[in-house]
C-alpha positions in Angstrom: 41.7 20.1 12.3 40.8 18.4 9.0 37.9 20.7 8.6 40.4 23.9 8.7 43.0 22.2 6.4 40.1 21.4 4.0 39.0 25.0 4.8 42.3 26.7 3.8 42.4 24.5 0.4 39.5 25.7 -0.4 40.5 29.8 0.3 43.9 28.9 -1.2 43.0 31.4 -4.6 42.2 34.3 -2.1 45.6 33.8 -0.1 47.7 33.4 -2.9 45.5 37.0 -4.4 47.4 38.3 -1.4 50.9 37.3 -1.4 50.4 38.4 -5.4 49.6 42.2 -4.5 51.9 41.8 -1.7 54.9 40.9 -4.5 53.8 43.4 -6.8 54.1 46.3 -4.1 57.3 44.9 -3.1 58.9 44.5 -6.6 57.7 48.1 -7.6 59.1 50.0 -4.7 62.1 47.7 -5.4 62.6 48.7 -9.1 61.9 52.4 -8.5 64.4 52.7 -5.4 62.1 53.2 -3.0 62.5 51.9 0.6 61.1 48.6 0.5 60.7 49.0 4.3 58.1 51.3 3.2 55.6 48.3 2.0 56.8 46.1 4.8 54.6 47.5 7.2 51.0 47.6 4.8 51.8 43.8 3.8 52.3 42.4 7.7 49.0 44.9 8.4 47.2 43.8 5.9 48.5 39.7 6.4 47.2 40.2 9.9 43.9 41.4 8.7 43.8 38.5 6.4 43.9 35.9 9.7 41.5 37.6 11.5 39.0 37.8 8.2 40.4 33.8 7.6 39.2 32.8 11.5 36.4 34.8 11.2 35.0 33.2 8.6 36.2 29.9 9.7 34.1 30.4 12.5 30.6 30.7 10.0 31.5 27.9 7.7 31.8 25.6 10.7 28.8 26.4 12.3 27.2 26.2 8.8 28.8 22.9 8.2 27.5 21.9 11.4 23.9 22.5 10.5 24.2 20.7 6.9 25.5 17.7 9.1 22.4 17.8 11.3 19.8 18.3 8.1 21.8 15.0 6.5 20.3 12.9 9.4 16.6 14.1 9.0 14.1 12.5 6.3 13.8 14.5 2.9 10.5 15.7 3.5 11.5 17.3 6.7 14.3 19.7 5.4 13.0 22.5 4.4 15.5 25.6 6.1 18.7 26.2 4.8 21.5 28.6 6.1 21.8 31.7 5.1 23.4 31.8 2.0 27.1 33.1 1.0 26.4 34.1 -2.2 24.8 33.9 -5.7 26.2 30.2 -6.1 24.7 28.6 -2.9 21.8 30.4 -3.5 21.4 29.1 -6.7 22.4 25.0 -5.0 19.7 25.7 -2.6 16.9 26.1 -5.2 18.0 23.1 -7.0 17.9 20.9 -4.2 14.6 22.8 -3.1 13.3 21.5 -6.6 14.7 18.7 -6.6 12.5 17.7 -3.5 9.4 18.8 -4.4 9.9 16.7 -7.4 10.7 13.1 -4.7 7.8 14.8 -2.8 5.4 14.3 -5.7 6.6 11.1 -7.3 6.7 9.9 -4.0 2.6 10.6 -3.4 2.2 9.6 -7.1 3.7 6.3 -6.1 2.3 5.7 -3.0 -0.9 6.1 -4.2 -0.3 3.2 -7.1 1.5 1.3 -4.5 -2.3 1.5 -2.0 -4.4 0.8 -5.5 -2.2 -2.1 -6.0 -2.8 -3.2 -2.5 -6.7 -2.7 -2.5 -6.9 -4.8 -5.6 -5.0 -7.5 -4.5 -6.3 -8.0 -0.7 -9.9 -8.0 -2.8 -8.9 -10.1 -4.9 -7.7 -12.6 -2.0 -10.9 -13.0 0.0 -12.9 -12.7 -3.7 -10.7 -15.8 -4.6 -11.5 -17.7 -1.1 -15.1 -17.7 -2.3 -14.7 -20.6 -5.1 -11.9 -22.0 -3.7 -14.1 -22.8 -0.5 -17.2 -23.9 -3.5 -14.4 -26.5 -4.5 -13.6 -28.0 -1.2 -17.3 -28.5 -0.5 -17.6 -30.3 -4.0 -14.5 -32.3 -3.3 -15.4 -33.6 -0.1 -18.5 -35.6 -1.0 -16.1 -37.8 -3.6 -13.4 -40.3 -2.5 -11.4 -41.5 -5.6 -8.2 -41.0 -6.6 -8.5 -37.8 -8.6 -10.6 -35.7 -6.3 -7.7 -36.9 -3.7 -5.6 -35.0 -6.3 -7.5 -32.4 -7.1 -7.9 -31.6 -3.6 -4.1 -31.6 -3.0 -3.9 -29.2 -5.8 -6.6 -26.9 -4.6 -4.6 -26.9 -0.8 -1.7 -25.4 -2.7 -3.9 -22.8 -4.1 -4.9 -22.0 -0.8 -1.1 -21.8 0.4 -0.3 -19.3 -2.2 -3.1 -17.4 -1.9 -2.4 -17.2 2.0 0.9 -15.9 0.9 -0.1 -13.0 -1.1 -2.2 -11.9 1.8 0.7 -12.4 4.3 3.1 -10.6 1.8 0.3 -7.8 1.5 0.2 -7.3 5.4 3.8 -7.9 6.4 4.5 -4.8 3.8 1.6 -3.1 5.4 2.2 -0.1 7.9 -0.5 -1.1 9.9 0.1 -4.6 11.9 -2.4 -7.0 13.9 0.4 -8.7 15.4 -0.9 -9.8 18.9 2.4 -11.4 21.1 1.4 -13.5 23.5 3.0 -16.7 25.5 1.7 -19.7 23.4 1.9 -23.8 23.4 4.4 -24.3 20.6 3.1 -28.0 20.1 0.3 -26.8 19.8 1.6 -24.1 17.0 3.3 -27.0 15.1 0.3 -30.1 15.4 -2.1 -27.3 13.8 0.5 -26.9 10.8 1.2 -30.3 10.6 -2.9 -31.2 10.3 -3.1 -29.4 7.3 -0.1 -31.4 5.7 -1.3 -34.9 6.8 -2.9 -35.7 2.8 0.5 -34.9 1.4 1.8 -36.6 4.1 -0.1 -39.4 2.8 0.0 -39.0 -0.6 3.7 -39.2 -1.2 4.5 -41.5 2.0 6.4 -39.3 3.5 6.8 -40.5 7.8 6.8 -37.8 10.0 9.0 -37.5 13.2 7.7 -35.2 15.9 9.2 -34.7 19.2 7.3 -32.9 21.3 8.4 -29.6 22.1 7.0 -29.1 26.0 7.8 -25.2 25.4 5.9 -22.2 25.9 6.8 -19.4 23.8 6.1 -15.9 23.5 4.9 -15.1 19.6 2.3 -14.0 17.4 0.6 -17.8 16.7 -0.8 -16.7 13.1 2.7 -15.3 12.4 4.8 -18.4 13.5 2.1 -21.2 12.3 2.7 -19.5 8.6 6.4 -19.5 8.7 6.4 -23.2 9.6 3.6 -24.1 6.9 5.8 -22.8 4.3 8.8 -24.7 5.8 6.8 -28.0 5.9 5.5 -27.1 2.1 9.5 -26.4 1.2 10.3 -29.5 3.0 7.1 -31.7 1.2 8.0 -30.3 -2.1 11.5 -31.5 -2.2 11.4 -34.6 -0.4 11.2 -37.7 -2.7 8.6 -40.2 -2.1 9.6 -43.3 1.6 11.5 -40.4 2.4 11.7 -38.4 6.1 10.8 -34.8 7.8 11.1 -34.0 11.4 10.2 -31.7 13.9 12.2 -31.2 17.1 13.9 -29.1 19.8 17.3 -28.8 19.5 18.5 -26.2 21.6 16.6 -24.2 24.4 13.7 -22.9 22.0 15.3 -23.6 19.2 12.8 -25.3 16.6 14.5 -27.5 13.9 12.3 -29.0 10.6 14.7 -31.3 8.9 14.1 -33.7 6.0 15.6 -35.9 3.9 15.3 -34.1 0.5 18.0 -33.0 -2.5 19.2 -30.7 -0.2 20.7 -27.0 -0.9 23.8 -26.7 -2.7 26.1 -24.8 -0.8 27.0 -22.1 -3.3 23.1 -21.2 -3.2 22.5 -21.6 0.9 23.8 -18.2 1.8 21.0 -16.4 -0.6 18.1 -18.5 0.2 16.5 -16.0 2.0 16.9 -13.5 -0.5 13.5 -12.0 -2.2 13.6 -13.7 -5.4 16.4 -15.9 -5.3 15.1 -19.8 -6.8 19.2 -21.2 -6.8 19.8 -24.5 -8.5 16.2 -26.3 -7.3 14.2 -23.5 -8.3 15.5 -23.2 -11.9 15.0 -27.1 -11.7 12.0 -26.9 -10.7 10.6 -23.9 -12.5 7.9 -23.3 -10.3 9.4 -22.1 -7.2 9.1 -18.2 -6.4 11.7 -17.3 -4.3 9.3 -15.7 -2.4 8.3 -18.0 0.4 11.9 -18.5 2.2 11.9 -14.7 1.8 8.5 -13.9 3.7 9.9 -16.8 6.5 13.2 -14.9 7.1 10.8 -11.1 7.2 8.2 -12.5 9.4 10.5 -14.0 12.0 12.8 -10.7 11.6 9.3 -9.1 12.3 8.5 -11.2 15.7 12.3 -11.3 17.0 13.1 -14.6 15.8 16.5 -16.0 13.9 16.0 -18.0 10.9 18.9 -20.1 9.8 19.5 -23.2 7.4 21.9 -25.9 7.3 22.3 -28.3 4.0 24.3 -30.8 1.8 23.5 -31.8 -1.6 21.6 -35.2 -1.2 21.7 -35.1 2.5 18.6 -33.0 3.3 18.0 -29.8 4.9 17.3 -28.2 8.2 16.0 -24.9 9.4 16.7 -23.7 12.4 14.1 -21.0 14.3 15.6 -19.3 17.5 12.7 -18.8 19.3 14.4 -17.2 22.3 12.7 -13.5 22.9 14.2 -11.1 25.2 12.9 -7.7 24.4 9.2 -8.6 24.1 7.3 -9.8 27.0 3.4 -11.2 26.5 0.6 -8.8 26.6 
């Protein structure tokens, strides 16, 4: 019914043509005596007509409407058939918007191909990079004294953010080597934790691990990334004597809390936006905005929830729902 109503707006100029000629007959047979009876019978002829012509065309425009609805749905590269045109105006709309996406079309291949250059250069750029990084280690490794026991912290944070440009690289890949199968989740978390013990160390931070006892079904270099970047976020902003644990708090429900600054609560609901630093960041002005942002992404990707409760002063926590329902292990 709103369709017809808008319909009849829009042939309101051609109906009021109508009752125009209709007057004029009318008003001339009326000023030269004639029988207006005379016109009567043309003008209810002619009304009639009008209806019929009005449903008639109804009756197109709807169907026509119909198909525009359909083509909305469908990618841009896939519309390529119109209707059948109604005249010189549509016509001319329909090679506009015919130009208009072979325009997208080629800036789209223009940048997709940037967008895979980009790509290529970076992933070779990641396992170029591993190559001295792994030199370093080796060097590093035959001396014990305080500064190599720095410099080798520093060179593990290399190694972290070089890890993350290769997981933001894939994640934003169309290809995937996600592999879901049912894995020890303590297992998961000690091999994290391993790689943390010299910061661990270094700043005298205790750890507090519960053991999990669970068994769920993930990708294990997937999950084991998302909860080294938690620990790292956790590390980073926890003073030295201070506190991080790991436990189960609800039916597969993996909790890393620590005792840190903490989140202030105007920032907590964008932490997991691409980008978004908040008030720690800015203090800090190192932090990327980046890694929280891969977390939430990844465990989107493996049918996880992500979620974080904090205080200023009081710590953090993050929560990870492992619970799956629609994947089962391969």
């Amino acid at each position: 019914m709103r369709l017809f109503v808008l319909y009849l707006r829009q042939r309101r100029k051609a109906a009021g043509a109508l009752l125009l000629f209709c007057l004029i007959f009318v008003v001339t047979f009326w000023l030269y005596h004639l029988p207006v009876e005379a016109v009567l019978y043309p003008a209810m002829l002619c009304f009639v007509l009008f209806i019929i012509f009005i449903l008639i065309d109804f009756r197109k425009m709807h169907k026509k409407h119909a198909l525009l609805q359909d083509m909305k749905t469908l990618p841009v590269a896939m519309i390529s058939d119109f209707p059948e045109t109604g005249g010189i105006e549509e016509q001319d709309y329909q090679d506009l918007i015919r130009r208009l996406c072979a325009q997208q079309a080629n800036l789209e291949t223009v940048m997709n191909g940037r967008y895979a250059d980009m790509v290529d250069y970076y992933t070779v750029w990641v396992h170029q990079i591993k190559t001295p990084i792994a030199s370093m280690r080796l060097t590093l490794q035959n001396e014990d004294s305080a500064v190599a026991r720095k410099l080798s912290a520093d060179l593990f944070r290399i190694e972290q953010y070089v890890e993350m440009v290769l997981m933001f690289l894939r994640l934003r890949s169309s290809s995937t080597d996600y592999v879901f199968k049912e894995y020890d989740l303590d297992a998961i978390i000690r091999q994290s934790v391993k790689k943390f013990a010299g910061e661990f160390i270094g700043k005298k931070i205790r750890l507090k691990y519960e053991p999990a006892y669970q068994r769920v079904i993930t990708d294990e270099k997937w999950l084991a990334f998302v909860i080294e970047q938690l620990l790292s976020n956790a590390l980073k902003y926890t003073p030295a004597e201070g506190i991080i644990k790991i436990y189960l708090n609800k039916p597969k429900t993996l909790c890393i809390e620590d005792s840190g600054i903490g989140i202030a609560p105007e920032d907590l609901p964008r932490i997991f936006e691409k980008g978004y630093t908040g008030y720690n960041g800015r203090g800090d002005k190192k932090a990327s905005g980046i890694g929280l942002f891969l977390c939430k992404s990844i465990c989107g990707k493996l049918g996880h929830k992500i979620s974080a409760s904090s205080c200023l002063d009081s710590g953090t926590i993050i929560s990870i729902n492992l619970m799956q329902d629609t994947l089962q292990a391969e």
